[in-house]
DRENDRENGU-235762 format. One line per field, with one value per residue (C-alpha): x, y, z; residue in three letters. Coordinates in nm, 3 decimals, decimal comma, always signed. Layout:
BEGIN
c1: X  ...
c2: Y  ...
c3: Z  ...
mimar: ALA  ...
END
This chain:
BEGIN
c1: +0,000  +0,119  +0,179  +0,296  +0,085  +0,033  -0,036  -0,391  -0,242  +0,079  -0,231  -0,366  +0,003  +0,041  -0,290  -0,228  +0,101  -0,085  +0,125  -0,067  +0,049  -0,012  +0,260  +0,531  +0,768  +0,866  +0,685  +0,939  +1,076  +0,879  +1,114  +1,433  +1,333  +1,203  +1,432  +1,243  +0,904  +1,052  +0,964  +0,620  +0,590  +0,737  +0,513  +0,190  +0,183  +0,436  +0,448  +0,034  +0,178  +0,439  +0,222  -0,028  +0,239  +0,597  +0,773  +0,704  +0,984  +1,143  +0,978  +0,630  +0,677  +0,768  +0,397  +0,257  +0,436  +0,635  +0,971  +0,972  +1,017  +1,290  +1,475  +1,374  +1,573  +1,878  +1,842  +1,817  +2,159  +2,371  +2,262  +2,343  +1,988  +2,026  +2,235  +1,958  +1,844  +1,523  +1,644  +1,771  +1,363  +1,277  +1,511  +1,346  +1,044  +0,941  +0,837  +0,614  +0,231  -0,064  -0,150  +0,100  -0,156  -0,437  -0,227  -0,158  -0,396  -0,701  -0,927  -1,149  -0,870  -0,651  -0,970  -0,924  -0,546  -0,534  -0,845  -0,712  -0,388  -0,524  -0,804  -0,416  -0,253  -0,533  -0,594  -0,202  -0,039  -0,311  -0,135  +0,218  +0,207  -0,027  +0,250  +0,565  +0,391  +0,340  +0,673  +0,833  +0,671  +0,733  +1,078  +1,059  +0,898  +1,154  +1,417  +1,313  +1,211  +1,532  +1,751  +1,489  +1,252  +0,923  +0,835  +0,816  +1,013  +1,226  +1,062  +0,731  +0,454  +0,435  +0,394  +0,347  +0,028  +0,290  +0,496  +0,560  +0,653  +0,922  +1,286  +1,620  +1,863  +2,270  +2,395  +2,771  +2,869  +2,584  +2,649  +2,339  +1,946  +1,666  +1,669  +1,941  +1,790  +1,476  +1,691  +1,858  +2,173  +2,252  +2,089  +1,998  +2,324  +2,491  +2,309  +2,478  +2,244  +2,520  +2,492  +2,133  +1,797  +1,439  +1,309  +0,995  +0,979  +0,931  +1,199  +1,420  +1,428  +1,456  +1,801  +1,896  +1,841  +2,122  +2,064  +1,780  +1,936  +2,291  +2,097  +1,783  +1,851  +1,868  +1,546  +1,310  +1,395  +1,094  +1,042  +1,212  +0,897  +0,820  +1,203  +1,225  +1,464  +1,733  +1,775  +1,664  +2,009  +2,221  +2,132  +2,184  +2,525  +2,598  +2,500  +2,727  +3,031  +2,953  +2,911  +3,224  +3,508  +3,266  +3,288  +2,968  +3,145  +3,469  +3,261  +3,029  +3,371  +3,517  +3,197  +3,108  +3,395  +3,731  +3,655  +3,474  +3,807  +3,604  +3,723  +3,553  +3,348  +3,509  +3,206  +3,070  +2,920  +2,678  +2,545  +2,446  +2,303  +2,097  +1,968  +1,873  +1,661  +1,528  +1,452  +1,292  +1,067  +0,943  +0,860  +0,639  +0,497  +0,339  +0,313  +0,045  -0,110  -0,159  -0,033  +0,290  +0,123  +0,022  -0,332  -0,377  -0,209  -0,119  +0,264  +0,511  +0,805  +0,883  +1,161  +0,931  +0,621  +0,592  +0,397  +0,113  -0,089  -0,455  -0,517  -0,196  -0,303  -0,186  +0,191  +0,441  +0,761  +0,892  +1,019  +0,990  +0,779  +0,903  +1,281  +1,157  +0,992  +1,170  +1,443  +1,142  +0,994  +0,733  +0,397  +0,530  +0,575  +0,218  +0,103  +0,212  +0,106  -0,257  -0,285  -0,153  -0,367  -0,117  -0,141  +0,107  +0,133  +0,440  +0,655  +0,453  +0,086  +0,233  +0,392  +0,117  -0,099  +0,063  +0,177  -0,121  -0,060  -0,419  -0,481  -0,232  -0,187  -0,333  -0,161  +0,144  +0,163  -0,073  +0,257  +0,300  -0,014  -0,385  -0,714  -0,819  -0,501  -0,509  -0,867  -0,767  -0,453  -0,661  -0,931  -0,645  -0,505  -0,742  -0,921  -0,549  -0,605  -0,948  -0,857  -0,591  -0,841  -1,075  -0,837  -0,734  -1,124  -1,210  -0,882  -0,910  -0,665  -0,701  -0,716  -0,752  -0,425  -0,265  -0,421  -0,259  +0,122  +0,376  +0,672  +0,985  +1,312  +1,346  +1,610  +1,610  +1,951  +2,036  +2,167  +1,820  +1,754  +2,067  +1,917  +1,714  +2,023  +2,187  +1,860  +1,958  +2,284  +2,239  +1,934  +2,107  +2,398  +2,195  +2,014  +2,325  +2,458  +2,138  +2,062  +1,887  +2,124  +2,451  +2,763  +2,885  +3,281  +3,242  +3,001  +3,261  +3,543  +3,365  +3,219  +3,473  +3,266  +3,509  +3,399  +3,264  +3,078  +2,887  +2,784  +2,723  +2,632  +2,486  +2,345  +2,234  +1,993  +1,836  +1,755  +1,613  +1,393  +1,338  +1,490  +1,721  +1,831  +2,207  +2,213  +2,558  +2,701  +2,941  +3,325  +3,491  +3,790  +3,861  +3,703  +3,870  +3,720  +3,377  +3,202  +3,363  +3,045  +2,783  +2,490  +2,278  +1,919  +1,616  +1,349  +0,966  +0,937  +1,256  +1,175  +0,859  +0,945  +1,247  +0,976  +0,844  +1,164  +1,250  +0,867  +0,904  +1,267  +1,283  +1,589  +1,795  +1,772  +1,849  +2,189  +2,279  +2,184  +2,430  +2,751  +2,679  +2,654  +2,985  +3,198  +3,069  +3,182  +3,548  +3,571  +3,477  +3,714  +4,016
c2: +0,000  +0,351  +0,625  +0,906  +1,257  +1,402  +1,792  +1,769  +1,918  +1,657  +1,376  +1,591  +1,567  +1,218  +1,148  +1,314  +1,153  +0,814  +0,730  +0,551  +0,593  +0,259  +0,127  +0,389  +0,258  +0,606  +0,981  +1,108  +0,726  +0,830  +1,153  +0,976  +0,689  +0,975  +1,316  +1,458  +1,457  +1,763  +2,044  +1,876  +1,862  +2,195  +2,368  +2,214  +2,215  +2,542  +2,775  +2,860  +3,010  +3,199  +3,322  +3,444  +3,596  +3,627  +3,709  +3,405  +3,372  +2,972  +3,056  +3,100  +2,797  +2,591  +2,709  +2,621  +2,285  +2,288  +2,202  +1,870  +1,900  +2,101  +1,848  +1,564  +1,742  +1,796  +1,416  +1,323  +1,507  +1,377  +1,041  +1,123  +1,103  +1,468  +1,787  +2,044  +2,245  +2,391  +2,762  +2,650  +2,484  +2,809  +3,005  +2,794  +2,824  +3,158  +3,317  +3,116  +3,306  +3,175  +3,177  +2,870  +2,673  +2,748  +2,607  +2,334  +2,168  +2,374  +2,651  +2,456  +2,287  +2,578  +2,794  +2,485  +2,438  +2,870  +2,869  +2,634  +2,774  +3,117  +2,965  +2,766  +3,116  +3,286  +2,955  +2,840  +3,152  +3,325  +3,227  +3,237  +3,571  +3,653  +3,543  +3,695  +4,059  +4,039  +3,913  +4,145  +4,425  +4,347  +4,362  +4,674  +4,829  +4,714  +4,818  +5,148  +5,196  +5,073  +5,326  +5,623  +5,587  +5,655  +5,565  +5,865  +5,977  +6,252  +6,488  +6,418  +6,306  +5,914  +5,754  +5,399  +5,365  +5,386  +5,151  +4,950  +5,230  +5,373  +5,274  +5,323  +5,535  +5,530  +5,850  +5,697  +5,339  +5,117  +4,814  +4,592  +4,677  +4,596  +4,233  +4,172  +4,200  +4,009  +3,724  +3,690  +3,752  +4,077  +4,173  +4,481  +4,544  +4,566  +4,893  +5,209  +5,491  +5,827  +5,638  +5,644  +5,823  +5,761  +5,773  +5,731  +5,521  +5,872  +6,089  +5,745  +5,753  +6,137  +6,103  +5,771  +5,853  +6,072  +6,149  +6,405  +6,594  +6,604  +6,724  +6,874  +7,219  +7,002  +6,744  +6,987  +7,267  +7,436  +7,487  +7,197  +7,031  +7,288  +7,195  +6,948  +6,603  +6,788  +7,072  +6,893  +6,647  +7,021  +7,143  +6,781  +6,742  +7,191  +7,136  +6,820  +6,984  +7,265  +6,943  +6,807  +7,013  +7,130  +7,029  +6,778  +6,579  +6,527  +6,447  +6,230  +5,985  +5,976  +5,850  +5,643  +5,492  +5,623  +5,552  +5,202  +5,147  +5,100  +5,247  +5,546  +5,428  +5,559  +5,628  +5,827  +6,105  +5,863  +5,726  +6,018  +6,128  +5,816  +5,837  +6,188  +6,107  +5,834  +6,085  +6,311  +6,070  +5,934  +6,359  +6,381  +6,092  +6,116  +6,473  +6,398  +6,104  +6,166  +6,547  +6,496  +6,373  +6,018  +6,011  +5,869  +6,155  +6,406  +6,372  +6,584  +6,431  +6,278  +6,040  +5,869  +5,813  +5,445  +5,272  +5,034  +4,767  +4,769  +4,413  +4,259  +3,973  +4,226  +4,254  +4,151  +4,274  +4,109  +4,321  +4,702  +4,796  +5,153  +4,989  +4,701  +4,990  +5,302  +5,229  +5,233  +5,554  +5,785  +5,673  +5,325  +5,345  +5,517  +5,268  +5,004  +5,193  +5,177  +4,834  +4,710  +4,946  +5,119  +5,405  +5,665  +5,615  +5,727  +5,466  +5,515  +5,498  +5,186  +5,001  +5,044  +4,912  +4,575  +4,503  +4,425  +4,605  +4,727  +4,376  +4,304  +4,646  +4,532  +4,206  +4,351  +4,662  +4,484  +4,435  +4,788  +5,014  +4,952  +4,838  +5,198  +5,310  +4,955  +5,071  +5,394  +5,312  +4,985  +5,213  +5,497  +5,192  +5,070  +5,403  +5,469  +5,113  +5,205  +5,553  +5,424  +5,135  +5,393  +5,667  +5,365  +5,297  +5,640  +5,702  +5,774  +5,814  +6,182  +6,075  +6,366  +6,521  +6,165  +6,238  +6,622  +6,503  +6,568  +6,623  +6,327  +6,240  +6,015  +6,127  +5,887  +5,793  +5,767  +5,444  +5,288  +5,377  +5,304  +5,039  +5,362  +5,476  +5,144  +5,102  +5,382  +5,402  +5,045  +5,148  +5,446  +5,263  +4,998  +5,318  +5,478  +5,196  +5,076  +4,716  +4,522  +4,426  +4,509  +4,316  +4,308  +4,290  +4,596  +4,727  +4,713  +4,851  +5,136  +5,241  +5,151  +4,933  +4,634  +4,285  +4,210  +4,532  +4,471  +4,142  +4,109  +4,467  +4,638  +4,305  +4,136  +4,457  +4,475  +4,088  +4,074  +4,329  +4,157  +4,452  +4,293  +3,917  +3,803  +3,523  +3,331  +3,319  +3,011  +3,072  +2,784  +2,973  +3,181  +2,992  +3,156  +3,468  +3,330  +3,678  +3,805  +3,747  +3,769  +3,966  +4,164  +4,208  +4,453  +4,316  +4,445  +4,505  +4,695  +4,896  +5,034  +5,076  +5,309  +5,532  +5,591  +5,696  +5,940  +6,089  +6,107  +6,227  +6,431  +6,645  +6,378  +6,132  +6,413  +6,465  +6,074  +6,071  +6,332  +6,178  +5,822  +5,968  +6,182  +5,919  +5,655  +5,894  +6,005  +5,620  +5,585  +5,883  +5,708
c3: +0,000  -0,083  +0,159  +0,011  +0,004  -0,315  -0,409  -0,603  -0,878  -0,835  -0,894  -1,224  -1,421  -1,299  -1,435  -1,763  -1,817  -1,746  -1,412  -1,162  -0,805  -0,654  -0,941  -0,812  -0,536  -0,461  -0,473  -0,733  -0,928  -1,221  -1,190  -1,129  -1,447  -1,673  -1,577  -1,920  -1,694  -1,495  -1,740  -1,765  -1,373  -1,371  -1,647  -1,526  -1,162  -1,084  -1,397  -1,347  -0,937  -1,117  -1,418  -1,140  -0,856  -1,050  -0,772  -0,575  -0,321  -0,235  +0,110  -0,049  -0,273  +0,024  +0,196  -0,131  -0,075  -0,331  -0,128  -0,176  -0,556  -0,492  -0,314  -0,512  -0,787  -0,536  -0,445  -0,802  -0,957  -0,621  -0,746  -1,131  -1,269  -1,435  -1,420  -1,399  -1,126  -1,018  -1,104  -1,452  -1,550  -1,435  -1,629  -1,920  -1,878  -1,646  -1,970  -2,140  -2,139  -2,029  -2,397  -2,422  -2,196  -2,388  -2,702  -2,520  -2,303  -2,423  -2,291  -2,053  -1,889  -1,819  -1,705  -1,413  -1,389  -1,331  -1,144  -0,944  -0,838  -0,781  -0,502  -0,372  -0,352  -0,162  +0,100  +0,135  +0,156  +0,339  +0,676  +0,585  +0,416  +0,701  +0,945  +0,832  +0,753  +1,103  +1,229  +0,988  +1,133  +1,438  +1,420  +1,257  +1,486  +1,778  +1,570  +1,529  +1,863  +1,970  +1,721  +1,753  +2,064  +1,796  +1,477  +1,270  +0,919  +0,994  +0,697  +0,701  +0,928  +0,819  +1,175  +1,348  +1,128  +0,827  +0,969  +0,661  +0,470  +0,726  +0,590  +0,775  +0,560  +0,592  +0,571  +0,504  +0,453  +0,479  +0,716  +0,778  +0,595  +0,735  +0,470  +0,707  +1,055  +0,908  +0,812  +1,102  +0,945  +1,180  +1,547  +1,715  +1,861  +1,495  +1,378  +1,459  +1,573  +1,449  +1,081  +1,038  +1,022  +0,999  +0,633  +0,430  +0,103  -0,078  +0,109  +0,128  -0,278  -0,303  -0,071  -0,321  -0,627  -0,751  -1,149  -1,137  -0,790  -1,016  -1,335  -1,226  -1,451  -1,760  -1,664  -1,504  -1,755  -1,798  -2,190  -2,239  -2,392  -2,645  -2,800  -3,115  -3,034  -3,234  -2,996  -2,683  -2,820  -2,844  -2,502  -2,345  -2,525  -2,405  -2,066  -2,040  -2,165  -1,857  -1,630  -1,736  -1,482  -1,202  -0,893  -0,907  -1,168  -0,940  -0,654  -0,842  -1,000  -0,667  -0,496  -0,703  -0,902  -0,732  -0,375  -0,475  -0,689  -0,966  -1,325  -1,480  -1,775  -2,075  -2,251  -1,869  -2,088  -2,310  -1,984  -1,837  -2,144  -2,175  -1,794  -1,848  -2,140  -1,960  -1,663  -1,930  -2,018  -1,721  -1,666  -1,991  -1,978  -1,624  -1,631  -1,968  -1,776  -1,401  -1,408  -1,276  -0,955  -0,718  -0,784  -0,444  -0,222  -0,488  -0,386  -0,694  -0,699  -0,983  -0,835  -0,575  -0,810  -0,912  -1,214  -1,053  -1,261  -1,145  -1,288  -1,210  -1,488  -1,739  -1,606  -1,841  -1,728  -1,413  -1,154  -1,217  -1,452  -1,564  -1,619  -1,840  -2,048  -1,998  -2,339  -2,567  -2,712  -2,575  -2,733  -2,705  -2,320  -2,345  -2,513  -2,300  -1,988  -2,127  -2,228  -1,913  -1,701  -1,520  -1,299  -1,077  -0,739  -0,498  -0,339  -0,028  -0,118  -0,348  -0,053  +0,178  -0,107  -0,158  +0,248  +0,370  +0,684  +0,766  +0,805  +1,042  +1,248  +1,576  +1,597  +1,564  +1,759  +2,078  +2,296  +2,284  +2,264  +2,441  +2,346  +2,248  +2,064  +1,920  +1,720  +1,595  +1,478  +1,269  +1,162  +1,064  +0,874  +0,685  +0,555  +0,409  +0,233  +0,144  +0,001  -0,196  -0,373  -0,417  -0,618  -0,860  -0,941  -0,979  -1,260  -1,566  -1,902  -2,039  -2,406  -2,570  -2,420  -2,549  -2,894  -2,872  -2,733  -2,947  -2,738  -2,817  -2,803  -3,094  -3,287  -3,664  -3,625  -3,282  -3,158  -3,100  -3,463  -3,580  -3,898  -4,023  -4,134  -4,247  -4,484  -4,645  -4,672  -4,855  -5,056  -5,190  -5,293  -5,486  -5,588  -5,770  -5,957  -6,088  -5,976  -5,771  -5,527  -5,382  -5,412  -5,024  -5,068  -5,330  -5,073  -4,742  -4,971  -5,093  -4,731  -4,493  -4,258  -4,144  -4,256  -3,893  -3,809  -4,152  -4,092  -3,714  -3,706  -3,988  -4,248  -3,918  -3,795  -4,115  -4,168  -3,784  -3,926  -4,279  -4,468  -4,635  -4,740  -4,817  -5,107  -5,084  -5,401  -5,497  -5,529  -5,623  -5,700  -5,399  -5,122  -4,860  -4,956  -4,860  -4,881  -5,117  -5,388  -5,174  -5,272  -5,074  -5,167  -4,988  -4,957  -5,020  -4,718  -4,689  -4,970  -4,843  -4,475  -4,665  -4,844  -4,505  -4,359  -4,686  -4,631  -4,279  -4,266  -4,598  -4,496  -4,278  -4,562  -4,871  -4,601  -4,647  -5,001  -5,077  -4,886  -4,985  -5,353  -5,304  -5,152  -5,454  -5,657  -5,499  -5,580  -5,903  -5,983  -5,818
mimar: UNK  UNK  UNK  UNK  UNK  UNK  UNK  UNK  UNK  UNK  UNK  UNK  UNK  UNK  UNK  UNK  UNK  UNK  UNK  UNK  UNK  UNK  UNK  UNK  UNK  UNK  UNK  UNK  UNK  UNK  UNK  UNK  UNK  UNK  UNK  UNK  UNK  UNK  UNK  UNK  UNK  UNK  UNK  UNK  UNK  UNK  UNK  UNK  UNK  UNK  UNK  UNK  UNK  UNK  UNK  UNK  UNK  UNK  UNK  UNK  UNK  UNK  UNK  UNK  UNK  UNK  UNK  UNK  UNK  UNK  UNK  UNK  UNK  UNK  UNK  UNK  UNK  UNK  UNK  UNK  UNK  UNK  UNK  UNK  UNK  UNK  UNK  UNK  UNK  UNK  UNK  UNK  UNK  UNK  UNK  UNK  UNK  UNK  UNK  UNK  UNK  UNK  UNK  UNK  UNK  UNK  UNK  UNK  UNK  UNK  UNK  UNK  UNK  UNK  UNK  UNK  UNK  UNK  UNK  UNK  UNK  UNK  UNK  UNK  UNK  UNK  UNK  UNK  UNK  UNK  UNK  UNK  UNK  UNK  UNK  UNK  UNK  UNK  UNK  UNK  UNK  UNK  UNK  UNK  UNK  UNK  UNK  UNK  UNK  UNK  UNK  UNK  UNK  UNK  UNK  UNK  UNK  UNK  UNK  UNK  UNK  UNK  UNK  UNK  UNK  UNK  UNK  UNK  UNK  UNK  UNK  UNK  UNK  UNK  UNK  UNK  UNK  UNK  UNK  UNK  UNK  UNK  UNK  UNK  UNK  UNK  UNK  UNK  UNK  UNK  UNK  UNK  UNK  UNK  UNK  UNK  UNK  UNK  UNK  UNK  UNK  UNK  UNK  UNK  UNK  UNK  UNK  UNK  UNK  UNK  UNK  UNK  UNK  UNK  UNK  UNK  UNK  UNK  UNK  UNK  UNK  UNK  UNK  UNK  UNK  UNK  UNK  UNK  UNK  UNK  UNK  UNK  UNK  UNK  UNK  UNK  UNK  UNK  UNK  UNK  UNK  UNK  UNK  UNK  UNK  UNK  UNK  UNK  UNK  UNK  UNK  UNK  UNK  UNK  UNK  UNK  UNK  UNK  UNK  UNK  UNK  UNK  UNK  UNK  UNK  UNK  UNK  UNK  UNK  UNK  UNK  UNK  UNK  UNK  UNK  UNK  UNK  UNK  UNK  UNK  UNK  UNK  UNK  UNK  UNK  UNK  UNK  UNK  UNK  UNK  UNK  UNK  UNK  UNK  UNK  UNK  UNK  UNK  UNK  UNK  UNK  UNK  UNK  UNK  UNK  UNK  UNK  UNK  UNK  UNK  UNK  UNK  UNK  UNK  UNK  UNK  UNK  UNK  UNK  UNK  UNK  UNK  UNK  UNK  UNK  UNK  UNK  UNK  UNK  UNK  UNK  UNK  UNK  UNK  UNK  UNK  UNK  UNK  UNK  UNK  UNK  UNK  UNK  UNK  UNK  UNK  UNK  UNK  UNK  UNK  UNK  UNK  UNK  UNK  UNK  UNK  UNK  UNK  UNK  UNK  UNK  UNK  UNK  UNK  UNK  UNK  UNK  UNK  UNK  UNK  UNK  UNK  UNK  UNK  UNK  UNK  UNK  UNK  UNK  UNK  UNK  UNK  UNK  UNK  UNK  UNK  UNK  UNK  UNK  UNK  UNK  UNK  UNK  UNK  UNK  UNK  UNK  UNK  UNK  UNK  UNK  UNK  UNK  UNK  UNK  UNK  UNK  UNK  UNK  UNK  UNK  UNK  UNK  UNK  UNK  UNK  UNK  UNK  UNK  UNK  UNK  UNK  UNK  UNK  UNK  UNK  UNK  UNK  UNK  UNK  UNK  UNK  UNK  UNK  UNK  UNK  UNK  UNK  UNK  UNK  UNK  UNK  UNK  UNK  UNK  UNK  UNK  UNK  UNK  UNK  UNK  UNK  UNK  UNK  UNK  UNK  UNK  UNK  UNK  UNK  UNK  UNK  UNK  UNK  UNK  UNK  UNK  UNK  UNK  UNK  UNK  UNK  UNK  UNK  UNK  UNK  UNK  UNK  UNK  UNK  UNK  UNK  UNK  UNK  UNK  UNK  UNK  UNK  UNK  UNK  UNK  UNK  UNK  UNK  UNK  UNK  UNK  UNK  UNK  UNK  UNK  UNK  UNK  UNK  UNK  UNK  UNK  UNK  UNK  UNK  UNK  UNK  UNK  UNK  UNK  UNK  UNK  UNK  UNK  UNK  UNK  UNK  UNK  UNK  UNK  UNK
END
């Protein structure tokens, strides 16, 4: 007779792989005689947890019960069964879609394999999450009352009812975060009091984040929106020439790289000019959407306010949302913001949102305050909850501001863009001599480009796109000069998407008409 407990939804893939547990002499022998069942196991009873909550800690998947797998696998390379590891089948599989299941298995049965593991989210993790919020906060609190004697951020009013939002900042060297004391990695003794201050989320990220204090003339500019990409480039590329031997700068290597004996990256200048337009971005774009502003507590600062997803369903980048998107350009990130229902909301109001504190706030703070203090600090707590729900329902997109934007930073050449200018440079040198295609050899003699940078760099940016095609021609006679007669072709789709660019660009792409022409012709002439 069999003893071993199975997960229901470890009894739903055994089913479906036809494995019947009274024939298994272990839980996991099917996994040890069949190591190509693991992405199976993995896909169909733990990739629908991760889909739904992607930033499921180990601790959360061991509530879930989902430990034992994870040991199995240990069990099962010490023995030489397999090589891989549980991180590595989630590597390979975190970002498969929940579209995948409905490929897979069907519609009806991944309505019940997702239904399934939500209802398992809410009931199993309902007391651990429940558990360590409290102990958590707990030990926050004792910590803070140990290092401060109150609970209170020292440049603002956020109090003991915004406990989970209070952060301890390091004014110098930072020793031991609060991660640590949670962990048990350092104790209360460790933290010293001269090195550290009381902070909220919001003031916490004003003091950290160092790009828009060092260059706040250049982002918060104030007609810097009225300015085309071309001379919002010029003033960047003035202003960090001024930037360059001031004080600021010196400070800012020797902080950061000189101190840390770290080298100063030589190409320092395109970073910061990347940030800033990053920084510039993230201005516009919430200024047009939520009015520069949380639309929960109407807190201004731009460095503090945070992207949240209403429907969390929608969330496709993992981890923060604004960096996953932030590279694109402005009516993409727009775009993206809409589809995936996403408002602004500062780091506190978003913190207090997802901690589940109201919940909580009496069981943790009843060793220290009395029945009546106990009630209005819970009833403070959970109209700040309820406030916060109730500014995301009330939101709304201002679309015809959207329709009217026409501020950017798109420049048609920069580096993002660099195949606009490839295209052409290739279409008006199959352009001037007549033909169809280009002859590649002829092609990296004439321009300069070294054999690599034209085919890992240039060729391979504009097939990606399906711009252009490269037909291998046969050289029986040279073989060791494989490239030498390859041909490249654009495509129809290459030629259209470069009557878009000449329409749209009319006086960029008459200015690489004219040198491509000129330096075709130098050669011809030599």
């Amino acid at each position: 007779m069999v003893f071993y407990e199975f997960l229901p939804e470890e009894k739903i893939f055994l089913e479906i792989r036809s494995i019947k547990i009274s024939s298994l002499e272990s839980k996991w022998s099917w996994l040890y005689k069949n190591p190509c069942l693991a992405d199976d196991y993995f896909i169909i009873v733990i990739l629908p947890y991760y889909i739904i909550k992607s930033n499921l800690t180990f601790e959360e998947l061991n509530a879930l019960g989902f430990n034992a797998f994870r040991n199995a696998l240990k069990r099962g390379r010490s023995r030489g069964h397999f090589e891989f590891t549980f991180s590595q089948l989630r590597k390979k599989h975190y970002n498969k879609k929940k579209s995948y299941f409905f490929e897979r298995f069907g519609i009806e049965f991944t309505k019940a394999l997702f239904n399934f593991a939500n209802y398992n989210l809410c009931e199993r993790l309902k007391n651990f999450i429940s558990k360590k919020v409290i102990r958590d906060n707990k030990k926050k609190f004792k910590l803070l009352f140990h290092l401060f004697g109150e609970i209170k951020c020292e440049k603002c009013e956020s109090n003991v009812i915004d406990l989970p939002i209070i952060d301890i900042h390091h004014k110098k060297n930072k020793n031991y975060t609060l991660s640590d004391y949670y962990s048990g990695k350092c104790h209360l003794k460790d933290f010293d009091n001269s090195n550290l201050s009381q902070l909220c989320k919001n003031h916490h990220s004003i003091e950290q984040v160092k790009i828009p204090k060092i260059f706040s003339n250049i982002i918060f500019k104030k007609d810097l929106f009225e300015m085309n990409p071309e001379q919002v480039d010029r003033f960047l590329d003035n202003e960090l020439k001024k930037f360059e031997n001031s004080y600021t700068f010196n400070n800012y290597i020797e902080s950061n790289y000189l101190s840390k004996k770290k080298e100063v990256p030589k190409k320092i200048f395109s970073k910061f000019k990347y940030q800033i337009k990053k920084w510039i971005k993230k201005r516009f774009i919430f200024k047009l959407l939520f009015n520069s502003k949380c639309i929960s507590c109407g807190n201004d600062y731009l460095t503090t306010l945070d992207l949240h997803h209403i429907d969390t369903e929608l969330k496709s980048e993992e981890g923060s949302f604004w960096q996953g998107i932030s590279s694109l350009n402005i009516k993409e990130i727009v775009q993206k913001i809409i589809e995936e229902k996403c408002v602004s909301l500062c780091s506190n109001c978003h913190y207090y949102l997802h901690s589940s504190f109201h919940l909580v706030c009496d069981k943790v703070l009843k060793s220290f305050y009395d029945e009546d203090q106990l009630k209005l600090i819970k009833k403070k707590a959970e109209t700040k909850f309820e406030d916060i729900l109730n500014s995301l329902k009330k939101f709304e997109y201002p679309t015809k501001l959207i329709e009217d934007s026409k501020f950017s930073l798109e420049l048609p050449f920069d580096n993002y863009n660099r195949w606009r200018l490839y295209l052409l440079i290739v279409y008006y040198y199959i352009k001037f001599f007549r033909r169809e295609y280009m002859i590649c050899q002829r092609f990296i003699k004439i321009s300069g480009f070294s054999y690599s940078y034209f085919y890992n760099s240039l060729s391979k940016s504009l097939i990606e796109r399906g711009y252009l095609k490269i037909v291998k021609m046969d050289n029986l006679h040279q073989r060791h000069m494989d490239h030498k007669f390859d041909r490249a072709y654009l495509t129809e789709k290459g030629n259209k998407e470069v009557i878009k660019i000449i329409t749209k660009y009319h006086n960029y792409s008459e200015k690489v008409k004219e040198r491509v022409y000129q330096s075709l012709i130098i050669q011809s002439l030599i």
